[in-house]
N, C-alpha and C positions, 0 to 999 in steps of 0.2 A: 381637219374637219372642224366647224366654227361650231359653237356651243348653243346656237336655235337655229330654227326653221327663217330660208329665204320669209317667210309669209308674215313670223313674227319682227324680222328687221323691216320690211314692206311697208307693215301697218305699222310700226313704228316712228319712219319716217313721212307718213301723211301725216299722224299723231302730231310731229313736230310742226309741220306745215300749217296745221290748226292753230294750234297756240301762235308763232309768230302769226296768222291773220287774224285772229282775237286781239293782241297786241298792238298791230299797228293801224289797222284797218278801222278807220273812226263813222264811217259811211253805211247804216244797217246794212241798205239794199247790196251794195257791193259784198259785204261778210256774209251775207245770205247767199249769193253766187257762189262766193269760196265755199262754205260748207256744205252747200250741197254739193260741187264739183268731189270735193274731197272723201265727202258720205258715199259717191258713186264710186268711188276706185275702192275703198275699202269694203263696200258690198262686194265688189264684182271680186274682188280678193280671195273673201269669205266664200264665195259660191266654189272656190277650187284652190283650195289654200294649197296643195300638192303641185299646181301647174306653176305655181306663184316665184319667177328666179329675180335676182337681185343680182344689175351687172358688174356692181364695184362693192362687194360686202365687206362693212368695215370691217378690219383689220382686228383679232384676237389682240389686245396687251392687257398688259398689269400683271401683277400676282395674285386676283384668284381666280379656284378652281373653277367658278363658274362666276362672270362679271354682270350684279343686278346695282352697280354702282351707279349713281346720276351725276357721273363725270363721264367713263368708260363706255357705259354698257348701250350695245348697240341695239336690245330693244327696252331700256328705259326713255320712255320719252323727255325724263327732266335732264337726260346727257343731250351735252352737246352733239358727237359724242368727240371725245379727245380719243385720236391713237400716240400712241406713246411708240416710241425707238430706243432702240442702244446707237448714238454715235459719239465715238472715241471715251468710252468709260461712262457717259452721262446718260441721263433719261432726257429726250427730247421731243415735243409735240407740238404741231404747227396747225394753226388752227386760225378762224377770225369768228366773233361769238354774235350774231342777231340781236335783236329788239328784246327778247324776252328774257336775256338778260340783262336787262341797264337797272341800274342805279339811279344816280343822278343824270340829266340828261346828254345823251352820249358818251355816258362812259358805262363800262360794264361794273356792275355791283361789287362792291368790296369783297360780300362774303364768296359773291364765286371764283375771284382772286384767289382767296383763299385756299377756296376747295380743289380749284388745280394745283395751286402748288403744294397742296396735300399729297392730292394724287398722282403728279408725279415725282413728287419726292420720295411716296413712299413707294412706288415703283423701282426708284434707284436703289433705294436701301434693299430691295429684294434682286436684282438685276444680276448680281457678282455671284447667285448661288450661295449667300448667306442664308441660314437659319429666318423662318417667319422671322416679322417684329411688327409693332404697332406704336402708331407715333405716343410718345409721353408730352412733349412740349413743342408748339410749333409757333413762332414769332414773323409776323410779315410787317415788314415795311413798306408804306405805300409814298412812292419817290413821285409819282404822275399820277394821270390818270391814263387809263388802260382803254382805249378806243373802243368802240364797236363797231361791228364792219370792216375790221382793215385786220390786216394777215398779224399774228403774233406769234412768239416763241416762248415755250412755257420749258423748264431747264430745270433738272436736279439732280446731286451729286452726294455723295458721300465722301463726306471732308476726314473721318478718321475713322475708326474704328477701335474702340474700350471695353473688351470680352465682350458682355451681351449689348453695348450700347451702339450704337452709329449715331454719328454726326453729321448731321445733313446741311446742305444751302443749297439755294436756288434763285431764278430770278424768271420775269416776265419780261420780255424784250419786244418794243417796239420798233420798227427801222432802225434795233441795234442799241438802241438809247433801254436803261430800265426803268420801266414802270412802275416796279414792286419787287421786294427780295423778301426770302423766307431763309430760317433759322430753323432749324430741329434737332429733337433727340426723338430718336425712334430706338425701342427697348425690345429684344426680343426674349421671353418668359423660359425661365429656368428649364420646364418641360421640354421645351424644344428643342434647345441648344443639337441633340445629336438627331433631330430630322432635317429630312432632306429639303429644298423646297418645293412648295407644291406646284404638282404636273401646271404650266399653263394652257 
């Protein structure tokens, strides 16, 4: 069972449809069309938020108990949103990122580089059923620029393990080529060491 309401992912996703037409849409008359088309589905939402289904509802990942992350979370509207996978040991999530996040132009922002391979780095560091941790030091190297609009692979692993330390790397792949690598140490606190990880 996913942790909100079809209604909250719903209006979520017009939410998002806003911003990229705020974004790119330089034309009033045309952005006044969108937001009103968009103001009408999320009334008519509102008048029966119980009837309200969502036919592909993103995917629960991460490690918390309940995801308000604006990487993750499928009704924050500042996530993309990223699902994240386990395949062959690693944390992996495929994604291609819109308008509302660029940087310089056509590419996506450094700091949201960033903040995926936070997240899923620190996704992997939680993935093997280790003990919570939280990143201490995270280092990206930016090799390209990271596109928008075109499909990418956001990748993290845990390279060792030193009682409560993990050692993380990752990388952002474009047609296979990297864009960006990240470095971590992710720590997880004395207290924890003998719980479990938390339910996802």
């Amino acid at each position: 069972m996913g942790q909100h309401s079809p209604f909250a992912e719903h209006s979520t996703r017009l939410t998002r449809s806003l911003a990229h037409a705020l974004v790119s849409e330089r034309d009033d008359a045309a952005l006044a069309q969108k937001v009103r088309a968009l103001a009408a589905q999320l009334l008519e939402a509102a008048d029966d938020p119980a009837a309200v289904t969502v036919e592909d509802p993103h995917p629960v990942s991460g490690s918390f108990r309940v995801d308000r992350t604006p990487i993750t979370s499928a009704v924050n509207a500042l996530a993309p949103p990223l699902a994240i996978r386990t395949v062959d040991g690693e944390s992996v999530s495929d994604t291609a990122l819109p308008l509302q996040y660029q940087g310089p132009p056509g590419r996506v922002h450094g700091g949201i580089v960033a903040l995926m391979l936070d997240q899923v780095l620190g996704n992997a560091a939680h993935a093997t059923g280790l003990p919570p941790s939280f990143t201490r030091e995270l280092t990206i190297t930016y090799d390209a620029a990271t596109p928008l609009d075109q499909p990418i692979r956001v990748v993290g692993r845990i390279d060792r393990v030193e009682g409560r330390k993990r050692f993380m790397s990752g990388e952002i792949l474009v047609d296979g080529v990297t864009s960006a690598r990240a470095r971590g140490l992710w720590i997880s606190p004395r207290e924890l060491q003998d719980q479990a990880p938390s339910p996802q």
